[in-house]
C-alpha positions in Angstrom: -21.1 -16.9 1.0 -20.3 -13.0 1.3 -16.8 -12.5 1.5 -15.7 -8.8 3.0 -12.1 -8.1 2.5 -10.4 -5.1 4.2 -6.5 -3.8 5.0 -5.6 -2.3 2.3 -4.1 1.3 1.9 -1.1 3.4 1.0 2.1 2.6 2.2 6.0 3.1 0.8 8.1 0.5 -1.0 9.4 -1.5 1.3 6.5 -1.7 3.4 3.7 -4.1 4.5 -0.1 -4.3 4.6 -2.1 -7.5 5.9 -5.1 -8.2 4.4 -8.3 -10.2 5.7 -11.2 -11.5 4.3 -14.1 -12.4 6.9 -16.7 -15.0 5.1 -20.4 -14.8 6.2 -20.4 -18.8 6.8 -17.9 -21.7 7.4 -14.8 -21.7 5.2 -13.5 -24.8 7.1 -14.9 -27.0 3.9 -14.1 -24.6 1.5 -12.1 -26.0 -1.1 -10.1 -23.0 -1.7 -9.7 -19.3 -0.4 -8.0 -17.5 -3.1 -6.2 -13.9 -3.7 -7.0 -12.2 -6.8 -5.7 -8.9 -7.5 -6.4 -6.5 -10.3 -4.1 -3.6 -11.8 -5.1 -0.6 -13.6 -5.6 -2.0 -17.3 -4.6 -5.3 -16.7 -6.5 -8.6 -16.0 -7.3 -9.9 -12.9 -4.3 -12.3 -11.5 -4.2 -14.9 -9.0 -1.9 -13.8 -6.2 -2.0 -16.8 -3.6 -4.4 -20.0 -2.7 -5.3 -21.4 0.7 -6.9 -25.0 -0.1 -8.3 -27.2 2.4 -5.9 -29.5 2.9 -3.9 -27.1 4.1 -1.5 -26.5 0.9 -0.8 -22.6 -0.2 0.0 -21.6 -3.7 2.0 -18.5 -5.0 2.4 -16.8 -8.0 6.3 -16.1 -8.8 6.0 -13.0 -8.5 5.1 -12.6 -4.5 6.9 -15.8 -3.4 9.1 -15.2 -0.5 7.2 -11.8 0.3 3.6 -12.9 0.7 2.4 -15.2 3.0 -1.8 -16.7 2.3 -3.5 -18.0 5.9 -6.5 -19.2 6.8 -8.2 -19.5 10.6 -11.2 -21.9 10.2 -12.6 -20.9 13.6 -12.7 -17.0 12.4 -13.8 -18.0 8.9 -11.5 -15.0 7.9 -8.6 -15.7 5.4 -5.0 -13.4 5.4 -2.5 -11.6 2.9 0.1 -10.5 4.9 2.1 -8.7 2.2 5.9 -8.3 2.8 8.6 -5.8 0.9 6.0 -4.7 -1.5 6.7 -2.9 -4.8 4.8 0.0 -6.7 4.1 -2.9 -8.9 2.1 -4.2 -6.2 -0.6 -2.1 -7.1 -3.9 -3.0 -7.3 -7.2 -4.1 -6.2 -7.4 -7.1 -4.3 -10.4 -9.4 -4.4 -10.7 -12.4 -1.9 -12.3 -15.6 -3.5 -14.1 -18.6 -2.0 -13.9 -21.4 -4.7 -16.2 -24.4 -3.9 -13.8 -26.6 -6.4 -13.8 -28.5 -9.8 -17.1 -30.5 -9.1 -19.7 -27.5 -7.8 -17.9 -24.8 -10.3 -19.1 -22.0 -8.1 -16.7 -19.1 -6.9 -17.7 -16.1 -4.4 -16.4 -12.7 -5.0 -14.9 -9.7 -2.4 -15.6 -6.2 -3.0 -12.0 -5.7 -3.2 -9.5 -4.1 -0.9 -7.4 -0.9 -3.2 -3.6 -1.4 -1.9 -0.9 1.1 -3.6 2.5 1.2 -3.0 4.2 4.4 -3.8 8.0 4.6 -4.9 
């Protein structure tokens, strides 16, 4: 599976970005279509999960401003990133996990998005 993410960019505090990631095949089976993001210096973080059952996950710290989405039909998966913060910043990689049993994951290019103060 290729996985091209796109929509990031520059915008103030405050602002919003939306973020999609178009899969070369079928996500619908997919066990899970993850954000990652990685700051300057620091380790790469799970941001949000879509998994197929139809569950999302957040990390604490973008609950209540991110929102992760999936449409099976577009095999394209969404950040739609509300009231950002400078900390914010980062790369943001899309991830197709195939789950616990194949223990295979597909990797983005990465998206940059920075959020200026």
């Amino acid at each position: 599976v290729q996985l091209q993410a796109c929509g990031g960019g520059l915008v103030q505090a405050g602002g919003c970005l939306r973020l999609s990631c178009a899969a070369s095949a079928s996500i619908a089976d997919i066990y899970a279509m993850d954000w990652y993001r990685q700051a300057p210096g620091k380790q790469r973080e799970l941001v949000a999960s879509s998994t197929v059952g139809g569950s999302a996950y957040y990390s604490d710290f973008v609950k209540g401003r991110f929102t992760i989405s999936r449409d099976n039909a577009k095999n394209t998966v969404y950040l739609q990133m509300n009231s950002l913060k400078p900390e914010d910043t980062a790369v943001y990689y899309c991830n197709a996990d195939l789950g616990p049993l194949l223990k295979i994951d597909y990797w983005g290019q990465g998206t940059e998005v920075t959020v200026s103060s």
